[in-house]
C-alpha positions in Angstrom: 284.8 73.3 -42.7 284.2 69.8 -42.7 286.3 67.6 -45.6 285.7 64.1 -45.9 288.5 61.6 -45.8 287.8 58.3 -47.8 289.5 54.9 -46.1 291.5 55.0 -49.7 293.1 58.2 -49.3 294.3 57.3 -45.8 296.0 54.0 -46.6 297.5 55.7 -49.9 298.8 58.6 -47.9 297.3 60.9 -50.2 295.2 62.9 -47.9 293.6 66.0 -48.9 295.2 69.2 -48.3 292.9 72.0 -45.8 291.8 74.7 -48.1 294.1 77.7 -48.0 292.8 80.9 -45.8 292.2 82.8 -49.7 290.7 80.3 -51.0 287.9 80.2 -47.6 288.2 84.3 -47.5 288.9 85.4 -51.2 292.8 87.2 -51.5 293.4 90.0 -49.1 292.7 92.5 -51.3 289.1 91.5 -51.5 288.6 91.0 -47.4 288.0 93.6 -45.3 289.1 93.7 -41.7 285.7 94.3 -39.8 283.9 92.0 -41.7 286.6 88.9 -40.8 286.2 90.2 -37.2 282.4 89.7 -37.2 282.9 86.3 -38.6 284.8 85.4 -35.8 283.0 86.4 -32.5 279.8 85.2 -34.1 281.4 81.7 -35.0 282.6 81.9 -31.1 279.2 82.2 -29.9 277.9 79.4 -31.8 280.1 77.0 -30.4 279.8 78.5 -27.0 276.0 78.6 -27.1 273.2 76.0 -26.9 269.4 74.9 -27.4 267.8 74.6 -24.0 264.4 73.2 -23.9 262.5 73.9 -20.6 259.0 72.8 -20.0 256.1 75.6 -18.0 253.8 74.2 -16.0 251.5 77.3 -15.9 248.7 76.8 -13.2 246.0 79.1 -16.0 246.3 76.3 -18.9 245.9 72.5 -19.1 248.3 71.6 -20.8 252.5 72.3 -20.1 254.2 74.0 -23.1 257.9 73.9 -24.4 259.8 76.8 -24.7 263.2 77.0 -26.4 265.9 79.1 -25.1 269.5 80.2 -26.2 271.6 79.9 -23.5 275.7 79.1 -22.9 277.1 77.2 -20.0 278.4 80.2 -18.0 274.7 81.8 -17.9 273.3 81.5 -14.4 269.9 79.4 -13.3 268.4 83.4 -12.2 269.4 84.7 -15.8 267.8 81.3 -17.6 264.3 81.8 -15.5 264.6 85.9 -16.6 264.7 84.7 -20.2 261.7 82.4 -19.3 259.8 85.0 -17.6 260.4 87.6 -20.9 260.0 85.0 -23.1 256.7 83.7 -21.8 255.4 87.7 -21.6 252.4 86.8 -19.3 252.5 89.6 -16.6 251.7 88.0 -12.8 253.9 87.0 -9.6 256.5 84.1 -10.7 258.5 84.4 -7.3 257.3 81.4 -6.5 258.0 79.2 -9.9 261.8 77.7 -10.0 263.0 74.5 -12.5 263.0 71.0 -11.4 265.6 69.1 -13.1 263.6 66.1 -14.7 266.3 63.1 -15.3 268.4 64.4 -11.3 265.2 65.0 -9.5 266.5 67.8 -8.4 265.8 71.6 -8.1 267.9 74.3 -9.3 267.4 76.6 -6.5 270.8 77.6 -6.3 270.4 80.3 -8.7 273.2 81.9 -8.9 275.1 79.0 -10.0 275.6 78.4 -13.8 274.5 76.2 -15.8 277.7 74.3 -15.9 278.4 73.9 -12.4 274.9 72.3 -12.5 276.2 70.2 -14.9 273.2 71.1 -17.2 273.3 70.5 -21.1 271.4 70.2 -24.1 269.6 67.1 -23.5 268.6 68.2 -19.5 264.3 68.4 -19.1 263.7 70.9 -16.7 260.3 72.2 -15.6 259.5 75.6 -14.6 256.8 75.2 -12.0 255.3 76.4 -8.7 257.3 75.4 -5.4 253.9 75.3 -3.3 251.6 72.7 -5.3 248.5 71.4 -3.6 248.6 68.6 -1.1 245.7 66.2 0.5 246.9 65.7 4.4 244.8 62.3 6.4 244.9 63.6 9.9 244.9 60.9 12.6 241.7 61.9 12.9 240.9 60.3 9.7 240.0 64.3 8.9 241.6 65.2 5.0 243.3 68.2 5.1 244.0 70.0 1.7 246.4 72.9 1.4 249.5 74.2 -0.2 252.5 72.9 0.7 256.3 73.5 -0.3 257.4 71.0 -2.5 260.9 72.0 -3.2 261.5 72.6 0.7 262.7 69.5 2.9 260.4 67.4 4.4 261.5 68.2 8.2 261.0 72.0 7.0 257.5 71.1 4.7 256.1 69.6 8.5 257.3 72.4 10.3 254.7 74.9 7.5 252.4 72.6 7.8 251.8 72.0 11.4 252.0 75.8 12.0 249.2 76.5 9.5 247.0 73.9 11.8 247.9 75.2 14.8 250.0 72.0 16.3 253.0 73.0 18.3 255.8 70.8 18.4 256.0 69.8 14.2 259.5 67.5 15.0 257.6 65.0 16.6 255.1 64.7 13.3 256.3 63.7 9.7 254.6 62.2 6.7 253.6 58.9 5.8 252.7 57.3 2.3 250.4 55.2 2.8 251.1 51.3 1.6 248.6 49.3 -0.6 247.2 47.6 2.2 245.9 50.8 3.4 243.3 51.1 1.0 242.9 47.6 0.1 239.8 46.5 1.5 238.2 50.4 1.6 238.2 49.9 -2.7 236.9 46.5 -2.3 233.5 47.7 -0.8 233.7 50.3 -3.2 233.5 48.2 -6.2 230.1 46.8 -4.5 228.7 50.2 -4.3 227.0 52.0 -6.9 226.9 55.6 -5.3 230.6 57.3 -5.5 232.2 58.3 -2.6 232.3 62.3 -2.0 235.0 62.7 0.7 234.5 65.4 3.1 237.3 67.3 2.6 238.8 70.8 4.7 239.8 72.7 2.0 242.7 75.5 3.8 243.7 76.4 0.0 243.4 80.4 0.7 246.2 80.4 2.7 249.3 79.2 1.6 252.1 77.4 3.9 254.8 79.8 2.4 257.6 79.9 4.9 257.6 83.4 6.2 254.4 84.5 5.4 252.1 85.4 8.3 250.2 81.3 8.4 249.7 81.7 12.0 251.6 84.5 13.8 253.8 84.0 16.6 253.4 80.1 17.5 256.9 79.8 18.6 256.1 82.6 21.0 254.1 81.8 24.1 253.1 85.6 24.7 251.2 85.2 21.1 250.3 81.4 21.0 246.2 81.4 20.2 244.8 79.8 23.4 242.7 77.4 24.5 240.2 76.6 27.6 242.2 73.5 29.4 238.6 72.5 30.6 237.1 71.9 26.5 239.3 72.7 24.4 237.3 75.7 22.9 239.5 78.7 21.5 240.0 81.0 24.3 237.6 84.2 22.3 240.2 86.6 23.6 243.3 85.4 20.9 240.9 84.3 18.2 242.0 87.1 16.4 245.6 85.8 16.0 244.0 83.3 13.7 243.1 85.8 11.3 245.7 85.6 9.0 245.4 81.5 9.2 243.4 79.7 7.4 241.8 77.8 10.6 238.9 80.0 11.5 237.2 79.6 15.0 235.1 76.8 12.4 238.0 74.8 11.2 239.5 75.0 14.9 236.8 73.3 16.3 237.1 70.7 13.8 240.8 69.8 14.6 240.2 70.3 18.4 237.3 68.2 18.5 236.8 64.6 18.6 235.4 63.6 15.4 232.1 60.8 15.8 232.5 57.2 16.1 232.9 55.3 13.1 230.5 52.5 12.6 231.4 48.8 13.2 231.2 47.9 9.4 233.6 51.2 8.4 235.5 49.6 11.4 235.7 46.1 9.9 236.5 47.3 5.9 239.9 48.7 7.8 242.9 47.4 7.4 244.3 46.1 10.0 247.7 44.4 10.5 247.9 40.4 12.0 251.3 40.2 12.5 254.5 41.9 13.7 255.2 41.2 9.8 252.3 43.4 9.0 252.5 45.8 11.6 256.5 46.3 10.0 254.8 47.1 6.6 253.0 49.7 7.7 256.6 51.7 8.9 258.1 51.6 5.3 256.5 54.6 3.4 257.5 57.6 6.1 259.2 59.9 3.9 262.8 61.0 3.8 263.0 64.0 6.3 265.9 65.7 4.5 264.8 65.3 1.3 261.6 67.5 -0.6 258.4 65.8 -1.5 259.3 66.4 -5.0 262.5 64.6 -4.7 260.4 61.6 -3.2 258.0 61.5 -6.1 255.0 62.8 -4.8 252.6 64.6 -6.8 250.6 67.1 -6.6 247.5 66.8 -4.8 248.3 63.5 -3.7 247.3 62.3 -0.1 249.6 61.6 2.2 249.3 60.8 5.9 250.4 63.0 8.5 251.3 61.1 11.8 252.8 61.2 15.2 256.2 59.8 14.0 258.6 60.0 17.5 257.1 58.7 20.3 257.9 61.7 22.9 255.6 64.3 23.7 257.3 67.3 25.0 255.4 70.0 27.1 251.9 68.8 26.2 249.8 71.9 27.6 246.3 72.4 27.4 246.6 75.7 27.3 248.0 76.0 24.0 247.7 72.2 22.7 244.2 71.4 22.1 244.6 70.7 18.4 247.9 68.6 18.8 246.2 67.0 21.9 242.8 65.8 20.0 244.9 64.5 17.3 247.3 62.6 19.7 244.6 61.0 21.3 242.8 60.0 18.1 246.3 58.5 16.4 246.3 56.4 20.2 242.5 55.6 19.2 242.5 53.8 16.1 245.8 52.3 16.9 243.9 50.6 19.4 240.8 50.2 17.0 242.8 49.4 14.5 245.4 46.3 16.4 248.2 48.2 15.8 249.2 48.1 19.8 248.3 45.0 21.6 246.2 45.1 25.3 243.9 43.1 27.1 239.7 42.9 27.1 240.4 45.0 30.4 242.3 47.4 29.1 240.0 47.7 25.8 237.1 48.4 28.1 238.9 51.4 29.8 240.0 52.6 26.4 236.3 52.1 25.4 234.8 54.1 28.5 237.2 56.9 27.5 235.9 57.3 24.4 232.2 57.1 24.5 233.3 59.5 27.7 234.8 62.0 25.2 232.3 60.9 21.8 229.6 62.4 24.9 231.0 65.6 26.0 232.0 66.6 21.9 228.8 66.1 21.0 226.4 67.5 23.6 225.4 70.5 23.7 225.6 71.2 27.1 229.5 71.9 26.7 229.5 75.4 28.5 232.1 78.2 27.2 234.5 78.8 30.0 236.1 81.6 28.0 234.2 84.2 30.2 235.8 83.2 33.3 238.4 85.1 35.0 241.8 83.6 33.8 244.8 83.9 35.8 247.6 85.6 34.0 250.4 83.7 33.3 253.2 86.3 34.5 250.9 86.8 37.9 251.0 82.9 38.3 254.7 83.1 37.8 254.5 85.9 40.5 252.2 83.5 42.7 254.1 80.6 42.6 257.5 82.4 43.3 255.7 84.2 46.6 255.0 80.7 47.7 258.5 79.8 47.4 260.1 82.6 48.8 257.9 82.7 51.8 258.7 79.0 52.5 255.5 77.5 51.9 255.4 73.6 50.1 258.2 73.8 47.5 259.9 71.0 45.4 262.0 69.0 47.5 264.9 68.7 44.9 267.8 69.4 47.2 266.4 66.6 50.1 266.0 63.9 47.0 269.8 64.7 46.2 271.3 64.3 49.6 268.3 61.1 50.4 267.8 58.5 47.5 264.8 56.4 48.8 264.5 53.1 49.1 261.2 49.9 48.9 261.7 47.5 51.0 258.8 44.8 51.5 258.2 41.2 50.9 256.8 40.4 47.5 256.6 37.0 45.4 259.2 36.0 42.8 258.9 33.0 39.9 261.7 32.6 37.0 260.2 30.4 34.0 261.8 27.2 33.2 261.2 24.5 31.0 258.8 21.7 32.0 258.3 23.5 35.8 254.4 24.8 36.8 254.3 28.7 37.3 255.2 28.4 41.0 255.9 31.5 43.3 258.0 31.9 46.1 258.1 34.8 48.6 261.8 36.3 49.4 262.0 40.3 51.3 262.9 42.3 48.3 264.7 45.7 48.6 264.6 48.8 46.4 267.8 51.0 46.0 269.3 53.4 43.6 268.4 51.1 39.8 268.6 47.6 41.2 266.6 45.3 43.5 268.0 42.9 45.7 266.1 39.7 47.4 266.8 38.0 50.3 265.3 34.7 51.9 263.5 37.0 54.6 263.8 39.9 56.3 266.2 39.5 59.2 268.8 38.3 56.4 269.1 42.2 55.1 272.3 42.9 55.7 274.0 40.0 54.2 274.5 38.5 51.2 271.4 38.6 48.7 269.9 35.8 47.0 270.3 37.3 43.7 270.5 41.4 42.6 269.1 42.5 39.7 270.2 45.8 37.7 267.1 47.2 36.2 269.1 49.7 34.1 267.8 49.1 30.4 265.2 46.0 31.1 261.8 46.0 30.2 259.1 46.5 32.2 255.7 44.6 31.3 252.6 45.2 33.6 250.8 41.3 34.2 247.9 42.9 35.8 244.2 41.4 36.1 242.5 44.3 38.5 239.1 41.9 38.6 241.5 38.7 39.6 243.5 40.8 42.2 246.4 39.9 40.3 249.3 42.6 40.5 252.5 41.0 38.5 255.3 42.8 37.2 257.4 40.8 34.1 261.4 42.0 33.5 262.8 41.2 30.9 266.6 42.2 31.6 269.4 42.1 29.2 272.1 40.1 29.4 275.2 39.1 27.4 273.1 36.4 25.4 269.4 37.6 25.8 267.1 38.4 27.8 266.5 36.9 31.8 262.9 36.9 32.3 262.0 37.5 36.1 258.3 37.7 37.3 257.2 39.9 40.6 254.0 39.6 42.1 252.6 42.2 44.6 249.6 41.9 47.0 248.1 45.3 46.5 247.4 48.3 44.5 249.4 50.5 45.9 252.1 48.3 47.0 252.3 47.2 42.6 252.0 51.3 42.0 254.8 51.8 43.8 257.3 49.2 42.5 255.9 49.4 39.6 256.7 53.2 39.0 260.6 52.3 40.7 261.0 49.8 37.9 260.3 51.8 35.3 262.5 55.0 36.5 265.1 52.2 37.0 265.0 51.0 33.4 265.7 54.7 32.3 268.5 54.8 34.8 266.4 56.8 36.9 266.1 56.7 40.8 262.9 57.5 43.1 264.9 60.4 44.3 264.1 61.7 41.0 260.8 64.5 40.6 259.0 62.3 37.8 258.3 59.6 40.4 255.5 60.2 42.5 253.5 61.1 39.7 254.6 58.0 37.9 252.9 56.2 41.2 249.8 58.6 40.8 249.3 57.7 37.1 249.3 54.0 38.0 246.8 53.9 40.8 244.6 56.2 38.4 244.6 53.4 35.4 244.2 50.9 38.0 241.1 52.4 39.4 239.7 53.2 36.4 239.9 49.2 35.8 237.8 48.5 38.9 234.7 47.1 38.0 231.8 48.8 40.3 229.9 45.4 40.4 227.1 46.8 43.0 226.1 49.8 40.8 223.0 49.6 38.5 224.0 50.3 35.4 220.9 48.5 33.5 219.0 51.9 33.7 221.6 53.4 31.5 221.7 50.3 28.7 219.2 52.8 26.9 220.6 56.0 27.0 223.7 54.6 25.1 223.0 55.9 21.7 225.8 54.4 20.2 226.3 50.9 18.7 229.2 49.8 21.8 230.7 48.2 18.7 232.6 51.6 17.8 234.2 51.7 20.6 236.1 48.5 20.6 238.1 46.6 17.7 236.1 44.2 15.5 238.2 41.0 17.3 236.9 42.3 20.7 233.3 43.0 19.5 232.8 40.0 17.9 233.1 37.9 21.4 230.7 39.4 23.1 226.9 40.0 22.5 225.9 44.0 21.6 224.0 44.5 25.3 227.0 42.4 27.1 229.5 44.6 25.8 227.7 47.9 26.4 226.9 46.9 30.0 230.5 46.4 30.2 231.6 49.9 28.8 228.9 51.3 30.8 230.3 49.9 34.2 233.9 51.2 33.1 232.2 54.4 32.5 231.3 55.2 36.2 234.9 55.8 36.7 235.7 58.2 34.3 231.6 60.3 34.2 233.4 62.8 36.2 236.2 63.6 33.8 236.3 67.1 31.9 237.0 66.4 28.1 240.9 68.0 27.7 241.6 65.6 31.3 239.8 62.5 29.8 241.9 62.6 26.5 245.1 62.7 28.6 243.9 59.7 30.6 243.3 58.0 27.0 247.0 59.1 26.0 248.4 58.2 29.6 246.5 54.6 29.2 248.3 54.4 26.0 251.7 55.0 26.6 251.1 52.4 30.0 250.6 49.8 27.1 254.0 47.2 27.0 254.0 48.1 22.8 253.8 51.5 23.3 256.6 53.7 21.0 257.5 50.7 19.8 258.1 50.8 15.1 258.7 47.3 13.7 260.7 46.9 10.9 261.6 43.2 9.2 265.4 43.1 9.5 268.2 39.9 8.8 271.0 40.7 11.4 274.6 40.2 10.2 275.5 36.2 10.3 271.4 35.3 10.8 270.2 32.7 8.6 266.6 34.0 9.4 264.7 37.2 9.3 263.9 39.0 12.6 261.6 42.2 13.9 263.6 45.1 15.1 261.5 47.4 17.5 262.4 50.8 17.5 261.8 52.6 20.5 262.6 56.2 22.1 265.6 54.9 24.4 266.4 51.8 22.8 266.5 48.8 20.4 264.9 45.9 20.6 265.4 42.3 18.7 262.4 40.2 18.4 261.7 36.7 17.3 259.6 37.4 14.0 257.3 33.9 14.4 256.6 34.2 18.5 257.5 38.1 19.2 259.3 37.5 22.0 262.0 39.5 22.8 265.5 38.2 22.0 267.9 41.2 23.8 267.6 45.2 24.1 270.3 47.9 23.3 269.7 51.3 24.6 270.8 54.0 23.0 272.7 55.8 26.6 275.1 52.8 25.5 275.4 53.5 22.0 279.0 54.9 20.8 278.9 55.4 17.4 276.2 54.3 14.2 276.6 54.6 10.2 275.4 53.1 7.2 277.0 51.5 4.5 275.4 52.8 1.4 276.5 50.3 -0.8 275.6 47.3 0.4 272.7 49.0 2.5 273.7 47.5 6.2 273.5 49.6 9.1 276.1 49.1 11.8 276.1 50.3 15.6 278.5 50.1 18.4 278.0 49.9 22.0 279.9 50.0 25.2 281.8 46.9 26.5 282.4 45.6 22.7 279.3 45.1 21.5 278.1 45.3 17.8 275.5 44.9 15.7 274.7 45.0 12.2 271.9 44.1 9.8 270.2 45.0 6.6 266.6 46.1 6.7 264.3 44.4 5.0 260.5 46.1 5.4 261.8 49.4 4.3 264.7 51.3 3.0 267.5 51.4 5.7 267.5 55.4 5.6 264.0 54.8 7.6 265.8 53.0 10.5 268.8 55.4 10.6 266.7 58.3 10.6 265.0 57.0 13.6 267.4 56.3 15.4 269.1 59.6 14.8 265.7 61.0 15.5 264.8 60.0 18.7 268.8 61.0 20.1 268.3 64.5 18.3 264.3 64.5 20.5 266.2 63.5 23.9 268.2 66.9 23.4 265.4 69.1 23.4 264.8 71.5 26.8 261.7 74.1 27.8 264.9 76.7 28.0 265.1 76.0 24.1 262.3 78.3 24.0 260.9 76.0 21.3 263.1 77.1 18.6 265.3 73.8 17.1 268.4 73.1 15.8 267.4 72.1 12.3 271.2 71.6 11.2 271.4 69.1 14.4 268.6 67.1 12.8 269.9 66.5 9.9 273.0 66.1 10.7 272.3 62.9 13.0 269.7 61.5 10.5 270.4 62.8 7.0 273.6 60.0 6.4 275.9 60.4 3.8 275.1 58.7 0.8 
């Protein structure tokens, strides 16, 4: 019973008296003892219970409706979505329906907890709604996905459904992207100017949900089950189209992943954005999504298109065999980033990147593509068998245990220049030699076994090709760290494979890597490949051909490149280039484009605007597989590199939003980021260290608790 009290009666003193229990009751001859007990455990339950309002978003009507429930703090999140379910009395499947918590952003898929450990009262908005909710997916190549996705699930987890559903093996090197308003700033401005609407072509996979543990695509993590394909084409091998049954990627949809899509045309090419700046190029890193977080969490809604990207820069175990959908789309992400500007090269290098494609634009669109399903394939357990026959009968094996006991060594005489102020590029010629991860240079050759000139530890510099094939100009650039920068050193070799061969040292050196180790020869291989690719075939008619080009050459090159040269010029050029690579089957001639690629000096290289601890001024932090990089914002030059095989310890401080690392020898850094949210930075960094653990004996299964535990931060 409530009684007032007046101000008056306070200060007199004179406070009312309660009312007596006979006077709330009546005298106890007139109550009777059940009737007091009633009173009592219903007056209990009103103060123990509460008015719950939850929202249903029903996927049958338009609009959401309210329902109210009467519910007490010790009731359970399972025993508040039964009284939904009853309530609602609408008979169909609602395993999939849980509440979001509006005002937390959360979900409450905890459900046995209660309501108070939740921390949930009266005034909390939850929604009862699906987990998997329709998403639009931009492939890298520019080919819209839309399918149902988790949305309660964690983004790492969310990738991992969705690149099984399409068939892409590997899903940890992959994330999603919201794209900034750059992206589609000068697309809508042509819009405006166009009368027609624009009806985009989208792959609709809705029929098949990306529910984990239902049967998307059976068996991907399991090489004896993995759908196929020819390493020649990239067609489905017809034998294991039937594991895609229960996917939504028919043999139809395959193609389309598998397949390079057609050129786009100069003017689509020009109405792109593309970024001017390492200031630009840093915008475009600061919508990836939070990998330990769910979509929901991140406030994306449904149906909303996202990109989906190659996000780490290492590509494990790339096999044709079983990769031809994660290869297509690798090579078309390295496409339009050089399209696009996003990854700087030369006109040489754009050339060869041009010949590759109209190469590969060719051979997806002819018909003459034969199916090489019907061929006899070699087993994999009887290769196994072959290959060990070969070993244990002697013939050409590894040579592992030789390399152990005999590190190699260059030795030769090659040309050397160090930039200084106010001195012409001069370069002198001193006998270099090659050992372990350091070169040492002497004034000539008889001097070997004294005293160097100078020696220089390769371990954690950076290795820039200078290369003009058409000049005969082989030059090496090092950039190599040192305790207040960078000391920039410039080689230059006489020929091909004299640059292939310190070129490839250099850059095992820089990963603390000898030639004694197995990835080196082919390193050497993959150089004199590029480079001959390059070489311009000057005596071979290619005027004949200038008709037979279909295309407008334009496509092929980005709109800064096409606008220096005339149309005929440029697809003479491509044409010459061509010659080189006529030869190459369409699988091989998309790893050539990716090999070219990752050759580039930018290559795995994520910007992100940064102001370093005690800076007055803002500077670009490159982000890189192995390593760190500081870079002068206004010239791009590289300031001094960290690798991460030197890194002790790194952690962010929430509050103030600084990330801090430690090195070896005393070293520290810190800085606030200033492009994105710092949570980006740390999770790449965390990222790449969690991608350097992965093995083939891993069997391709991951250590998802690993992942989040070196990127998720504590907040």
């Amino acid at each position: 019973m409530c009684v007032k009290r007046t101000k008056q009666a306070w200060r007199g003193g004179n406070c009312p008296r309660s009312p007596t229990l006979p006077a709330l009751f009546g005298s106890r001859s007139d109550r009777k003892t059940p009737a007091f007990a009633t009173m009592l455990s219903s007056s209990d339950f009103a103060s123990a219970s509460w008015e719950l309002v939850v929202r249903v978003d029903h996927p049958n009507e338009e609009e959401q409706k309210d329902i109210t429930l009467r519910v007490s703090g010790d009731l359970h999140v399972g025993g508040v979505m039964l009284k939904l379910v009853e309530q609602i009395n609408i008979s169909q499947d609602w395993s999939d329906f849980a509440l979001w918590w509006e005002q937390k952003r959360c979900w409450l898929l905890k459900t046995h907890w209660t309501l108070d450990k939740y921390g949930v009262q009266a005034d909390a908005k939850l929604l009862f709604t699906p987990q998997h909710k329709m998403l639009r997916l931009r492939l890298p190549n520019v080919k819209t996905v839309r399918l149902r996705v988790s949305f309660s699930a964690v983004v790492f987890k969310a990738v991992s459904d969705i690149c099984r559903a399409l068939n892409i093996r590997r899903s940890e090197e992959l994330s999603l992207l919201k794209p900034s308003s750059d992206y589609f700033k000068k697309k809508k401005k042509k819009d405006k100017n166009n009368k027609e609407p624009i009806i985009e072509d989208i792959l609709n996979l809705e029929c098949s949900p990306t529910i984990s543990g239902s049967p998307v695509s059976p068996g991907l993590y399991s090489k004896t089950m993995t759908p196929t394909y020819d390493p020649v084409n990239g067609t489905p091998a017809s034998s294991t189209m039937t594991w895609f049954s229960d996917s939504p990627l028919t043999e139809q949809n395959c193609s389309i992943l598998a397949f390079s899509q057609p050129p786009q045309s100069p003017e689509a090419l020009a109405d792109m954005y593309q970024p001017r700046s390492l200031v630009d190029k840093a915008k475009l890193n600061a919508g990836w999504l939070d990998s330990s977080r769910s979509l929901m969490e991140q406030g994306i809604q449904e149906d909303e298109q996202l990109l989906l990207r190659f996000k780490y820069y290492t590509f494990f175990d790339l096999n044709p065999k079983y990769d031809a959908v994660r290869i297509n789309q690798l090579y078309e992400q390295a496409r339009w980033a050089i399209l696009l500007e996003e990854i700087d090269c030369t006109e040489e290098e754009m050339l060869i990147f041009a010949a590759l494609q109209y190469h590969i634009s060719k051979l997806s669109l002819s018909a003459e593509i034969q199916d090489f399903t019907n061929e006899s394939e070699v087993d994999e357990v009887e290769a196994a068998l072959s290959n060990l026959e070969v070993t244990l009968e002697g013939g050409k094996v590894d040579s592992a245990l030789e390399d152990i006991t005999d590190i190699p060594k260059l030795a030769d005489n090659l040309k050397l220049f160090r930039p200084k102020k106010l001195v012409l590029k001069a370069f002198k010629q001193y006998w270099f030699v090659f050992k372990d991860t350091s070169i040492a240079y002497f004034k000539n050759k008889e001097l070997e076994q004294g005293e160097p000139v100078e020696k220089l530890n390769l371990r954690g510099c950076e290795v820039v090709p200078d290369v003009n094939v058409a000049g005969r100009k082989f030059g090496i650039k090092l950039l190599i760290p040192v305790a207040d920068g960078m000391n920039e050193v410039y080689l230059r070799c006489d020929h091909e494979n004299q640059y292939a061969q310190w070129m490839a040292a250099c850059i095992l050196a820089s990963k603390g890597k000898t030639m004694a180790d197995s990835s080196y020869q082919p390193e050497v291989l993959n150089i004199l490949s590029f480079l001959r690719m390059k070489n311009r075939n000057l005596a071979s008619p290619v005027a004949s051909n200038l008709e037979n080009m279909d295309v407008n050459p334009e496509c092929f090159v980005s709109p800064r490149c096409a606008k220096k040269h005339k149309s005929k010029q440029l697809a003479a050029r491509i044409l010459e280039a061509h010659q080189n690579v006529a030869q190459m089957p369409l699988v091989e001639a998309k790893l050539r484009f990716i090999q070219a690629w990752q050759s580039l000096p930018e290559f795995g290289l994520t910007y992100y605007l940064v102001r370093f601890k005690g800076s007055k001024k803002d500077d670009i932090l490159g982000v890189s597989y192995n390593r760190l990089i500081k870079i002068d914002a206004a010239t791009g030059i590289p300031i001094t590199t960290w690798r991460f095989t030197n890194m002790k310890q790194w952690n962010v401080n929430w509050e103030i939003r600084q990330v801090a690392i430690e090195f070896d020898q005393n070293v520290s850094i810190a800085f606030t980021c200033l492009s994105a949210d710092c949570k980006i930075v740390h999770e790449y960094i965390g990222g790449y260290i969690f991608l350097s653990t992965r093995s083939k004996d891993q069997n391709e299964t991951l250590d998802e608790d690993l992942f989040h535990k070196l990127t998720g931060g504590q907040e």
